[in-house]
N, C-alpha and C positions, 0 to 999 in steps of 0.2 A: 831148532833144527832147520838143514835147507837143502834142498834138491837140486843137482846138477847132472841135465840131461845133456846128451852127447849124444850126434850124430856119429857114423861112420866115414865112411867114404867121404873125401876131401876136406874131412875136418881131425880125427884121429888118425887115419890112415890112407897112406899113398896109392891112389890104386887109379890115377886117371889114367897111365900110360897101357894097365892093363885092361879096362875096360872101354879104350879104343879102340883099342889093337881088335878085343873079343868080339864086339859088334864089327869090327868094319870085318871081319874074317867069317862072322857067322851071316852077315846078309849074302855076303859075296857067295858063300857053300851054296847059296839056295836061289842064286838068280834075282837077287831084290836088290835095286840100288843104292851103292853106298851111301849111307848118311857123312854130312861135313863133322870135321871133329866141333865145330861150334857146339852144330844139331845135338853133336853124340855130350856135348857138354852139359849141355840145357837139360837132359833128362834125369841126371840124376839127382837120385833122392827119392824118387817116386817110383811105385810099382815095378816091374818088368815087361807086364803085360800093357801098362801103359805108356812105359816109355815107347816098348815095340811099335805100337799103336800112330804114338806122334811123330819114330822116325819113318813111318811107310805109308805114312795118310791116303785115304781113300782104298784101305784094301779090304778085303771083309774079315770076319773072325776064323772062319777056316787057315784064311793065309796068315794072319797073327799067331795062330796056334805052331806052322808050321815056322816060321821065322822066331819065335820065342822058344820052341824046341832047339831048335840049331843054336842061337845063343846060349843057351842054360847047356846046351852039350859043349861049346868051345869052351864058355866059362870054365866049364869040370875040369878039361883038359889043360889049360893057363893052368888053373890056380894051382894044381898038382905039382907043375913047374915052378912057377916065378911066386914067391912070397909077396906080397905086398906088404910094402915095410911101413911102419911107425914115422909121421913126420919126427924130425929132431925137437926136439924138446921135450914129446908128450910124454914122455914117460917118466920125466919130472916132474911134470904139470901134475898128474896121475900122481906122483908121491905126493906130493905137498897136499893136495885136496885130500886126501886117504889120510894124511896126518892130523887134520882139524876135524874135533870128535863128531862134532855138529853137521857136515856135511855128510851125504849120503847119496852116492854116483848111479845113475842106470843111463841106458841107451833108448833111444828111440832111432831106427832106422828101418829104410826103403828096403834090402837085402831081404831075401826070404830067411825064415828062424834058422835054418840047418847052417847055410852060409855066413850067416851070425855067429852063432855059436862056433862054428869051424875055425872063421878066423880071429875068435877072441882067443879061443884055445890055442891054435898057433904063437899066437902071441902071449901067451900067460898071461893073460891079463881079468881074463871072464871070472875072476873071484874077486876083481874090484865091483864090480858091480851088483846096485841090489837086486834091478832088475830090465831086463831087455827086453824094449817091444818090437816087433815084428808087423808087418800088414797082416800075416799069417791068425793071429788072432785080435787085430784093430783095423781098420779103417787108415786108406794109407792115407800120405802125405799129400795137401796141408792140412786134412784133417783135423781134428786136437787131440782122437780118442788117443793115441800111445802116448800123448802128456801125460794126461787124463788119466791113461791107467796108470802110470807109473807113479803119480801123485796119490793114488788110492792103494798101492801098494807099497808105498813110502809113509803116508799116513801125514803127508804136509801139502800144505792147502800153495794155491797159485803165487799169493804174495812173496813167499819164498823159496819158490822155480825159478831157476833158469833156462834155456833153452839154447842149447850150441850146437851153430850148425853153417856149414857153407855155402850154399842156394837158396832162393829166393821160397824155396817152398819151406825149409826150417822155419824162416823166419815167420810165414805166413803161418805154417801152425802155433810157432808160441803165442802171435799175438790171437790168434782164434782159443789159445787155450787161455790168455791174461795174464801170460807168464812173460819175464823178462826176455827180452833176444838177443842173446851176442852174435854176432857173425865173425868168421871167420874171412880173410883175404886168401888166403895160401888154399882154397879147392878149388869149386867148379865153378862159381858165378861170380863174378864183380862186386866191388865196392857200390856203384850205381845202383845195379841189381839189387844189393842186400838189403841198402835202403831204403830203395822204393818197395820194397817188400815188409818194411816195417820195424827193419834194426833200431836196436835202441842206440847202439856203438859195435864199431868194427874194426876189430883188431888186425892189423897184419903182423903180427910177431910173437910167435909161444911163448915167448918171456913173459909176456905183457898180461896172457890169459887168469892166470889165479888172481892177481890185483884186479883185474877188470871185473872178473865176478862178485870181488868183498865190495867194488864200489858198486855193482848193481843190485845187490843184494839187501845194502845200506839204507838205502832210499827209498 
């Protein structure tokens, strides 16, 4: 048996255009300078209240609170609106893994669990997996513990984990967990980035992702 974890955001699903748009709209509501879409690049994966935190350095936790309010309310208001869609391919990618008996799919991602769950269920897709971690009850990202748990509730040890993800902080947890790391090209960080963050191999093409996991799996 083997474990293939999956990030969200910029790796299964497109949501960079809406998660600029939402920050640069929610500092703006409250007086806090716009972060660059770079800045607004670089944070994801991790927390909210820490992304907050790195786009507006130096402000205290009062003003985090209010600038993380206003985001988490633009959020509600996008995502009602605009779907964030499925890159092209995954949802073959998704068939073929779901077809080999042996594999067994969960999430680990930054989104808080409600927002998880909202957009798997949008997607129909929240019954492929066995199980979805959250910071909401793990330790966020690069962390290991959402490997970690999903490995103790899959019941398969690191050697036959993987870990898929698009920012440097994916990578940094699988290799904190001893689990394999693919990276992804098509989200939020660089080829450079993924590697110096500790990819094993980086794919730029969802064609390419099930073969690249039997070959990392292999070894």
């Amino acid at each position: 048996m083997r474990l293939v974890v999956f990030d969200l955001d910029g790796t299964l699903i497109n949501s960079e255009a809406l998660i600029i748009e939402t920050v640069r709209e929610s500092f703006g509501a409250v007086g806090q300078a716009i972060p660059s879409d770079a800045a607004i690049r670089s944070i994801s994966g991790i927390t909210a209240r820490e992304a907050m935190g790195i786009l507006a350095p130096g402000v205290d936790e009062d003003r985090i609170d209010v600038i993380l309010n206003s985001y988490r309310a633009h959020y509600q208001q996008r995502a009602g609106l605009a779907r964030e869609p499925l890159f092209d391919g995954a949802l073959a990618a998704l068939d073929r893994l779901q077809a080999q008996p042996e594999t067994i799919l969960a999430v680990a991602t930054g989104k808080g669990h409600a927002g998880a769950i909202t957009l798997l269920e949008r997607h129909d897709i929240i019954g492929r997996f066995h199980s979805i971690q959250t910071p909401a009850h793990n330790r966020g990202k690069p962390d290991p513990q959402m490997i970690e748990t999903a490995m103790d509730r899959a019941g398969i040890g690191r050697e036959a984990t993987v870990m898929i993800g698009d920012t440097s902080h994916d990578m940094k947890m699988a290799r904190a967990a001893g689990v394999k790391a693919l990276g992804v090209a098509w989200g939020y960080h660089t080829v450079p980035e993924l590697e110096a963050a500790g990819a094993h191999i980086v794919i730029d093409r969802m064609d390419d992702l099930v073969d690249t996991i039997d070959k990392l799996l292999e070894t």
